[in-house]
Structures are given as structure tokens and as C-alpha cells.
C-alpha positions in Angstrom: 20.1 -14.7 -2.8 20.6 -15.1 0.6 19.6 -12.1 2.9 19.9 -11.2 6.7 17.5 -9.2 8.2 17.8 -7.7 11.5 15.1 -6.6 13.3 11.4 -7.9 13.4 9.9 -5.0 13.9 7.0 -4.1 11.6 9.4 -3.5 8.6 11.7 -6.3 9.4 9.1 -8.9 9.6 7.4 -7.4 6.5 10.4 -7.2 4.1 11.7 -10.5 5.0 8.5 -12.4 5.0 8.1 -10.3 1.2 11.8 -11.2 0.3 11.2 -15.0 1.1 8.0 -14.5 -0.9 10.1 -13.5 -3.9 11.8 -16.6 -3.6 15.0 -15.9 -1.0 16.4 -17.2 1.3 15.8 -15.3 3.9 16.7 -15.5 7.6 15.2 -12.2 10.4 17.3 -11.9 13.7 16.6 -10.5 16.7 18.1 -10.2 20.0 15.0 -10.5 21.7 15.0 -14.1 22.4 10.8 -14.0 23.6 9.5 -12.8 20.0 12.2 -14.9 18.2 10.8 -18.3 20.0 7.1 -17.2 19.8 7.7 -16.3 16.0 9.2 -19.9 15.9 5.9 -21.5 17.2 3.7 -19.2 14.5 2.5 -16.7 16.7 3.5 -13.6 14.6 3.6 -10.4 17.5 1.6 -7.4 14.6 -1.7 -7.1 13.2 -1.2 -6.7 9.6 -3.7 -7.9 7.0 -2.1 -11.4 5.0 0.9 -11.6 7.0 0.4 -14.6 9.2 -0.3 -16.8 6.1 2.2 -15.6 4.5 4.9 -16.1 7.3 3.2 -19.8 7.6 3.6 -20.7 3.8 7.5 -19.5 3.3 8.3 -21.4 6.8 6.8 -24.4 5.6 8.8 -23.9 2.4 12.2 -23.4 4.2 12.5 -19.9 2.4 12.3 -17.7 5.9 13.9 -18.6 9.6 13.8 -16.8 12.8 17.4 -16.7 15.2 18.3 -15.0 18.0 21.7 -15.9 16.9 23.9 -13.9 14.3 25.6 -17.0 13.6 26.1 -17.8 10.8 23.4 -16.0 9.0 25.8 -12.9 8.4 28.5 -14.6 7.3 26.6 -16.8 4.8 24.5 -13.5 3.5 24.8 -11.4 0.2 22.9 -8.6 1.8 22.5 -7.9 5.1 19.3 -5.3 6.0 19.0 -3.4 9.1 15.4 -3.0 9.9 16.1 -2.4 13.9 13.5 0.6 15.1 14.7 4.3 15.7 12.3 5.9 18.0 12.5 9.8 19.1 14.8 10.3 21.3 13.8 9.9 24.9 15.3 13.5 25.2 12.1 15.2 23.3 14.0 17.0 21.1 12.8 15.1 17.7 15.9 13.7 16.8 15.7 9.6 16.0 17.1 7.5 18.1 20.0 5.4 16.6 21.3 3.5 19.2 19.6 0.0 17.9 20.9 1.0 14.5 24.4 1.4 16.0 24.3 -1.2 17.5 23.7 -3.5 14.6 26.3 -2.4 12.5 28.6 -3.6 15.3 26.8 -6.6 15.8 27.2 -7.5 11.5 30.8 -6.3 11.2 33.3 -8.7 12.7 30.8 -11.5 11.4 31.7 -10.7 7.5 33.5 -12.5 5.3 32.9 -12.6 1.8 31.4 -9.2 0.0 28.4 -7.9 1.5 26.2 -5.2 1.2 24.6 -3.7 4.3 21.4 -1.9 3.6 20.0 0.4 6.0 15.6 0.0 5.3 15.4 1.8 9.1 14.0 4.9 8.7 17.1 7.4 9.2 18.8 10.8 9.3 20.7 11.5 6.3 24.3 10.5 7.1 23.5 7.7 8.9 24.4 5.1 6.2 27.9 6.6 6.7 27.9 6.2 10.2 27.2 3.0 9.4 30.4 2.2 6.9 32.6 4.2 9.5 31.4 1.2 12.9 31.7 -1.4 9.9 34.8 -0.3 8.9 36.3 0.6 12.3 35.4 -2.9 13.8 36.3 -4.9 10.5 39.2 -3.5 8.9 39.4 -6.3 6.5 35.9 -6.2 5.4 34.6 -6.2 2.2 31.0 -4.2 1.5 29.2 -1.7 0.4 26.8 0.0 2.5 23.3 1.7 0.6 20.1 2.8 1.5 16.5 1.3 0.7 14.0 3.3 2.4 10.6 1.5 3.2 7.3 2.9 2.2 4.8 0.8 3.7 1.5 1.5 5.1 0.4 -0.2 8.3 -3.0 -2.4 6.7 -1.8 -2.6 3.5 2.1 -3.5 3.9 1.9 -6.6 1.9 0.1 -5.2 -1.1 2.4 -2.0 -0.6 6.0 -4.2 -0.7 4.7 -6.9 -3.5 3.8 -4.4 -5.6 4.8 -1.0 -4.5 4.8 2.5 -6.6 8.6 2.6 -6.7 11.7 1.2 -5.3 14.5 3.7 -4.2 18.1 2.6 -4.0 20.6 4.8 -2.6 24.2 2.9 -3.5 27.9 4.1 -4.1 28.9 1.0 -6.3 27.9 -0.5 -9.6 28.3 -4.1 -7.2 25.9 -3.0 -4.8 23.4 -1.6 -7.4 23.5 -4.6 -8.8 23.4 -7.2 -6.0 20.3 -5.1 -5.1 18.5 -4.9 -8.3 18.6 -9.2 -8.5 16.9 -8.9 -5.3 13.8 -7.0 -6.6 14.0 -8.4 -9.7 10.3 -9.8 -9.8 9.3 -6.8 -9.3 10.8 -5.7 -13.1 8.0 -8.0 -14.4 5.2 -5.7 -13.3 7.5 -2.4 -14.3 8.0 -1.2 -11.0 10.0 2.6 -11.4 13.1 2.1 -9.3 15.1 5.5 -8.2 18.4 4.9 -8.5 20.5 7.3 -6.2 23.2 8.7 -3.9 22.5 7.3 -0.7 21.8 11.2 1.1 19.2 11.5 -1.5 17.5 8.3 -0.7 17.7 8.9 2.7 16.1 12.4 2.1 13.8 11.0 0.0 12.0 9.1 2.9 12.3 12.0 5.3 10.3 14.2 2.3 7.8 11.7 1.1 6.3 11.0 4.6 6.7 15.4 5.5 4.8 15.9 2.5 1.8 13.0 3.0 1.4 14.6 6.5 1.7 18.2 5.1 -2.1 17.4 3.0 -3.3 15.7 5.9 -2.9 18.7 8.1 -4.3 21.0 5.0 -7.5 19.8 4.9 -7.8 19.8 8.5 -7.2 23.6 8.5 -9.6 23.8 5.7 -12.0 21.6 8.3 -12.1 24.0 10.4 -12.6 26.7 8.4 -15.9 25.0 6.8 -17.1 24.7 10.1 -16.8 28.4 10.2 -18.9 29.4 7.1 -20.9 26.9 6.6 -18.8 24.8 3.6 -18.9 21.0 3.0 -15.1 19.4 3.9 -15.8 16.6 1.1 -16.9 18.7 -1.2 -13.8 20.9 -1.1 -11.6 17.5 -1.1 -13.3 16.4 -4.2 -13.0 19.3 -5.7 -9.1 19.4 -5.0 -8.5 16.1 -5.5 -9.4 15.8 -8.8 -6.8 18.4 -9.6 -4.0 16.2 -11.2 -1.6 17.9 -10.0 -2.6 17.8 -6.3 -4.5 14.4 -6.0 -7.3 12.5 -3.7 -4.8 10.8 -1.2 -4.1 12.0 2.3 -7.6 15.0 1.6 -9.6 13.0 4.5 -10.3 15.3 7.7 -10.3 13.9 11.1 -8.7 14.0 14.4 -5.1 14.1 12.8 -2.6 12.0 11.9 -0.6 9.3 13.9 1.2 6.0 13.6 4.8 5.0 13.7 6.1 7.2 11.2 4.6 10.7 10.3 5.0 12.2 14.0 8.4 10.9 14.4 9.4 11.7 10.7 8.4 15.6 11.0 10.1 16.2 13.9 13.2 14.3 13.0 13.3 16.5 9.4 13.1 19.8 11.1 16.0 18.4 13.6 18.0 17.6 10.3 17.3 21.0 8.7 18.1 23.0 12.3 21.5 21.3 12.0 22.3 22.2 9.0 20.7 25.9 9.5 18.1 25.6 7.1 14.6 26.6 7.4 11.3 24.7 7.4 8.3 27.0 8.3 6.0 24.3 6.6 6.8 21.0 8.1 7.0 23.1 11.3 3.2 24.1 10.7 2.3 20.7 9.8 3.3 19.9 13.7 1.8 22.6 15.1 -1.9 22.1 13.0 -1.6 18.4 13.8 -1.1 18.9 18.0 -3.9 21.9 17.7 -6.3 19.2 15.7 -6.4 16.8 18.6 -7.1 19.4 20.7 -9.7 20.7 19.1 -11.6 17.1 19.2 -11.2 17.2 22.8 -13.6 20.4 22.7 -15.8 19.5 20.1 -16.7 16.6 22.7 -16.9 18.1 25.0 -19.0 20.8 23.5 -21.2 17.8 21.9 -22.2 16.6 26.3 -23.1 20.0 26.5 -20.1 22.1 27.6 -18.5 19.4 30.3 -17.6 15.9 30.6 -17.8 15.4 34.3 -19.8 12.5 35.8 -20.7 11.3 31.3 -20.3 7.8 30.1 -18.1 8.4 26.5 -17.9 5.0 24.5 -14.9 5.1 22.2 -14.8 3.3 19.0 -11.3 2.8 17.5 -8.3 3.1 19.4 -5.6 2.2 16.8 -3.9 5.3 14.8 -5.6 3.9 11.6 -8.3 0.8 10.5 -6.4 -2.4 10.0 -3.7 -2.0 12.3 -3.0 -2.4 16.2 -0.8 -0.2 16.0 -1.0 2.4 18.9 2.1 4.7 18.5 0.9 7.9 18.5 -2.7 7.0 18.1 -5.2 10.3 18.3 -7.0 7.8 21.3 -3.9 8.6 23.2 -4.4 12.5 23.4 -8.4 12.8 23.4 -9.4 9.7 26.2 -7.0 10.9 28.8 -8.0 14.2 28.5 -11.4 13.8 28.6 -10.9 11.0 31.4 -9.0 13.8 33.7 -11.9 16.4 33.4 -14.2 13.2 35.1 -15.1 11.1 32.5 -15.7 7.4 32.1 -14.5 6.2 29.3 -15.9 2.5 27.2 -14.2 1.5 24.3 -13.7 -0.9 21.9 -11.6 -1.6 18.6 -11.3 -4.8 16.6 -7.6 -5.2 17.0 -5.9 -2.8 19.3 -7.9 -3.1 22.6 -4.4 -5.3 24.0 -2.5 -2.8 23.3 -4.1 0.0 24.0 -4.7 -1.8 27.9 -1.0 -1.3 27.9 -1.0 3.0 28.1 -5.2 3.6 29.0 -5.7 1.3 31.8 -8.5 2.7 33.5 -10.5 2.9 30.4 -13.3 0.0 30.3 -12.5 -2.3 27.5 -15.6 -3.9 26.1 -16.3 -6.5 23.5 -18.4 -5.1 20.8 -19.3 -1.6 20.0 -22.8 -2.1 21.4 -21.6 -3.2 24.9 -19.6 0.4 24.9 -22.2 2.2 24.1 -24.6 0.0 26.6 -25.8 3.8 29.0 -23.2 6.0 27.5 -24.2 9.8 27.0 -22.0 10.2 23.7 -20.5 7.8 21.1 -17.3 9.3 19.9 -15.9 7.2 16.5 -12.4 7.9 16.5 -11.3 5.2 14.3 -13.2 4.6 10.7 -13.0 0.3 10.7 -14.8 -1.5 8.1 -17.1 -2.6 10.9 -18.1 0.7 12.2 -19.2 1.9 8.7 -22.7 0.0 8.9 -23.5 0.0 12.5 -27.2 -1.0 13.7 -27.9 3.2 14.2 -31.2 2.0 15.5 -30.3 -0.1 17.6 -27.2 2.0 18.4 -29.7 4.7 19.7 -32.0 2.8 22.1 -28.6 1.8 24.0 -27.2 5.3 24.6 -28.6 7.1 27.5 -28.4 10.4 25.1 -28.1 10.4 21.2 -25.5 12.1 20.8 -22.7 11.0 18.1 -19.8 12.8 17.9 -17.8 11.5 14.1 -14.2 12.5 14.2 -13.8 10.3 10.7 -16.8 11.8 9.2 -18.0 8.2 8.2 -22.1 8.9 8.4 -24.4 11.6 6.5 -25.3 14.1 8.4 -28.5 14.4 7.3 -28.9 10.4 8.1 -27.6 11.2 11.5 -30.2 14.5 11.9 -33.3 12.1 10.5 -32.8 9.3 13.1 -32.7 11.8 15.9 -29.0 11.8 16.8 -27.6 15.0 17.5 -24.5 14.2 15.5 -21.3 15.9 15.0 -18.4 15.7 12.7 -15.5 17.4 11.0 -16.2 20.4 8.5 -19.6 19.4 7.2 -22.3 21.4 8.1 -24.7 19.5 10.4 -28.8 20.5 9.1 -30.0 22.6 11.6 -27.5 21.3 14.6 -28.8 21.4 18.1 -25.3 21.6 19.7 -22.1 23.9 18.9 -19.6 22.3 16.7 
């Protein structure tokens, strides 16, 4: 097969590096003429676990290319996918921005000649796919394709692992052709019995939209039920466990913290309840999800704050982990982005580090003190706050944490320490709906 994909964009670069990995031949355009030529020279522009090797060996191969040019990669294509981004609208209102999306479809049309399909992996309202046809169609009467969706469900960290072997494929086509000029696509995944969902393309646009409310809906439940351990005195893991090994309701996405983030789930919610609103129906849930998930961050802002002793004014906070999740630099939406500027306008300093995401990050938090280990940033501070739970900050030197800090105090939004560890080494520790042994400051 020979496949266009346009956009290199996490997904983009993913699925076509995966689909050259299949055996493909596979070519990712982008207008951006910068990332194309560094791309080019090896330099691949996301932190994601495997992908740079991966990029390396189907280059070598001659199985993956990178263009700035549509030429003649569209016309020589079986499939075409659009991976392009679709941010929230710059109007607030939650609806996804599909103006890059668009904007492809009009780019693709007038460049096709023999049958094509044109699959939408962007994450999109439902109707969009039609929207899509209609450009197509509009700009290239004499055009032969289908158009389908084939939403992506990869998690930043894992994508590779997540796309190579992933718990289903959905496929949202209109034609028998397109079904099966998608299914020789992911045929090797048929050899490790991959469930594919074979649908109309509303529902497998929907189906997207409803995975991703639902992941976020359990992440914001246990939060709640956080909080109210805090309250009387219950065990957050404990609870989890206990739910989680409930069949029926499971252990994934039952891990309190400061709430959730990334590319997707904040963007997702709100787009959904835009969707429904249109179409006058009602979702209380997904609009409590929000609401829990804006109120969580906030409440981490006062449990630090509580933590130095009721203000922040004048303290030394060292940060570690700035990304929305371990394994990523990936910033969009990142919990870092709500708790450092807040506690940085009520007079804080703020140190912090993260493995991956401290370039990034320089980008939006400027004035924060970027340091290069998580011993320099706590080098005088008067509170280590963990925001993000990396490998590396699961077995730090506590001792030797300790003697840097000018106060112990250790505030653990990911709940990755004990706290009766934390309470025997003298730290007066904090963390998220486990009851700290006889805690010396208000939680």
C-alpha cells in the first residue's frame, strides 16, 4: 500500500512511522517547511519512548519520507490520512478547531486521480468526515473516493506499543471498497487477533469523543473520592483497589492526583458537551467531570500552600515534573500550568525540573528557575512539591533530599511515597487522600 499522511503532529508522525513499520510505503506531509527539513536530518521534534529508532530504521529502509510538497504523494496514494491538529477554538467555547482539517481536504482534492480513500485519524466532531466529502467533492467533481474515519487511541509514552498492538481498531466506512482497502492496511495486526469495530462513520467518530469522556470521567471519580478520604480519615488506594478489582469497573484511570491533562481529555470533554448542546441533548456527567477536574487543581494550589504554613510569599517551591504525564514532553494542558503560576503570583519562587519537558515548559513559565537535576531544585527550597510521577522520582535519595531543603516539607500530588516512610524520616509530607500518621500540617 501506498499511504499519505498529512500532518506530523504527534499522531501523524506516530501512524506513519507505525504504517511504514507494517511494511508501507509511507510518505508524512507537512506544510511547515522547518519540521519537514529537521525531520529530514533525524531530528524528530516529540518525546515519545522508541520513536526516533524507529523513524531511523524505516528511513534507512526507504519505507517512510518526509515533503513539504503534496506532489505527487497524493496522487500516487491508496489512502490518504489526515492527522493535521484540531485545537479548541481560540473563541473558548470548546468547540474543535477545524480549520487545519479543512484545509487539508482542499489541499488532497484537486491532487486525486485514481480511487482514494481519505481517512480522517484527527480527532473530530461527528459530521466532520462529511464535511470532508462535501470540500472533496466541491473542489474535485471528477473524483473518485471514499471518505471513513479511523480514530486514534494512543497514549502519549506508550504510543508505539499502543498502535503496534493496540486493544481494537475502529473503522468508520460507507463502502465495502474502503472497508477493504482499510482492512489490508492493518492486516498484521489480524495475526495477533486484534478486535476491529467495523462502523458507520458518526459512530466511529462518537466513539472517540466517548472513550476519552469516559477515561476522564474515572479519573475525576476518584479524585472526588480523594477528597473525601481526606475528610474521614480513609486510604485513596485502598478504595481504588478495592474498586478496581471489580470486573466490571477496572484498575485503569483509579490513580488520584492533581487531575488530568494532555492533548486530548480537556479538549475532548469540552468539544462533547459542544456536540451534545447542538444537538439539544444533555450531559450533566461529562459536564461534572470538567468542573471536578478545574476544582482539583485548585485544590493543590491550597494544599501547598497550606503545606508552607498558610502562605507562599517570600518560599523557595522546587517542582518536579512539569509534563501532563511521565514519558512525554508534552505540556498541553499540563497541571504545572495552573498550580506554578498561581503559587508564583501570591510571591513565590519557583525551581523546577523534569526529565523531558523543561524546553517546553521555558516556552509558557519563563520566570520559573529551570534546574538540572532534582537535587539542584531542591538546593534551599522550603517545600518539594512532585507534580509529575517519572520513573526517576520514584527512588529519590530522601536523605539526601532532606539535608538540601531548608524545611522538610514534601508535598506528593502523585501519591508516589508511603506516608509512613515520609513521617519516619522527618518530612512533614503531604499527599492525596491517604491519611498522613499523625500529620503536623492541615491537608
Amino acid at each position: 500500500m501506498k499511504i499519505a499522511v498529512i500532518g506530523t503532529g504527534y499522531v501523524g508522525l506516530v501512524s506513519g512511522t507505525c504504517f511504514a513499520e507494517f511494511g508501507h510505503q509511507v510518505a508524512c506531509i507537512d506544510i511547515d517547511t522547518q519540521k519537514i527539513r529537521r525531520l529530514r536530518e533525524g531530528h524528530v521534534p516529540i518525546y515519545e519512548p522508541g520513536l526516533q529508532p524507529m523513524v531511523e530504521k524505516n528511513c534507512a529502509a526507504g519505507r517512510l519520507s518526509f515533503s513539504s510538497e503534496f506532489d505527487p504523494f497524493i496522487a500516487e496514494a491508496d489512502v490518504v490520512f489526515i492527522a493535521v491538529g484540531t485545537p479548541a477554538s481560540r473563541r473558548g467555547d470548546g468547540y474543535a478547531d477545524l480549520t487545519y482539517v479543512f484545509e487539508a481536504a482542499r489541499a488532497i482534492a484537486p491532487r486525486l486521480r485514481d480511487y482514494t480513500v481519505v481517512v480522517n485519524k484527527s480527532t473530530v466532531p461527528v459530521g466532520t468526515a462529511r464535511q470532508v466529502a462535501r470540500i472533496i467533492a466541491q473542489e474535485n467533481p471528477q473524483a473518485r473516493f471514499d471518505v471513513a474515519s479511523n480514530p486514534e487511541f494512543l497514549r502519549e509514552g506508550a504510543a508505539i506499543a499502543d498502535f503496534m498492538r493496540p486493544d481494537r481498531v475502529v473503522l468508520g466506512v460507507e463502502s465495502p471498497q474502503a472497508e477493504e482497502r482499510l482492512r489490508a492496511i492493518y492486516r498484521p495486526l489480524y495475526l495477533i487477533e486484534t478486535p476491529f469495530v467495523i462502523t458507520t462513520i458518526e459512530t466511529a467518530e462518537l466513539i472517540k469523543y466517548a472513550s476519552n469522556a469516559f477515561l476522564a470521567t474515572k479519573i475525576s471519580f476518584i479524585n472526588e473520592m480523594a477528597n473525601l478520604c481526606e475528610e474521614v480519615g480513609a486510604d485513596v488506594h485502598a478504595v481504588a483497589k478495592g474498586m478496581g478489582l471489580d470486573g466490571r469497573i477496572g484498575r485503569k484511570f483509579l490513580h488520584p492526583g492533581p487531575g488530568y491533562g494532555g492533548s486530548c481529555f480537556p479538549k475532548d470533554t469540552l468539544a462533547l458537551l459542544r456536540i451534545a448542546q447542538e444537538h439539544g441533548v444533555a450531559c450533566r456527567i461529562v459536564e461534572a467531570v470538567v468542573e471536578v477536574n478545574a476544582a482539583q487543581k485548585a485544590r493543590m494550589i491550597r494544599k501547598i500552600r497550606a503545606a508552607l504554613g498558610g502562605t507562599e510569599a517570600g518560599k523557595i517551591i522546587a517542582v518536579l515534573g512539569l509534563a501532563f504525564k511521565p514519558e512525554t514532553d508534552d505540556m498541553r494542558e499540563a497541571p504545572a500550568l495552573t498550580i506554578i503560576p498561581a503559587l508564583m503570583e501570591h510571591g513565590a519562587v519557583v525551581r523546577a525540573h523534569d526529565p523531558q519537558a523543561m524546553k517546553e515548559a521555558a516556552k509558557l513559565l519563563p520566570e520559573v528557575q529551570y534546574c538540572s537535576s532534582p537535587y539542584e531544585a531542591c538546593q534551599g527550597a522550603h517545600c518539594v512539591v512532585l507534580v509529575t510521577e517519572w520513573n526517576e522520582y520514584r527512588a529519590l535519595d530522601l536523605s539526601r533530599l532532606k539535608a538540601l531543603l531548608a524545611e522538610p516539607v514534601f508535598v506528593d500530588l502523585r501519591n508516589v511515597y508511603e506516608p509512613q516512610q515520609m513521617k519516619a524520616l522527618g518530612f512533614h509530607y503531604d499527599c492525596v487522600g491517604r491519611r498522613v500518621p499523625d500529620k503536623n500540617i492541615p491537608g
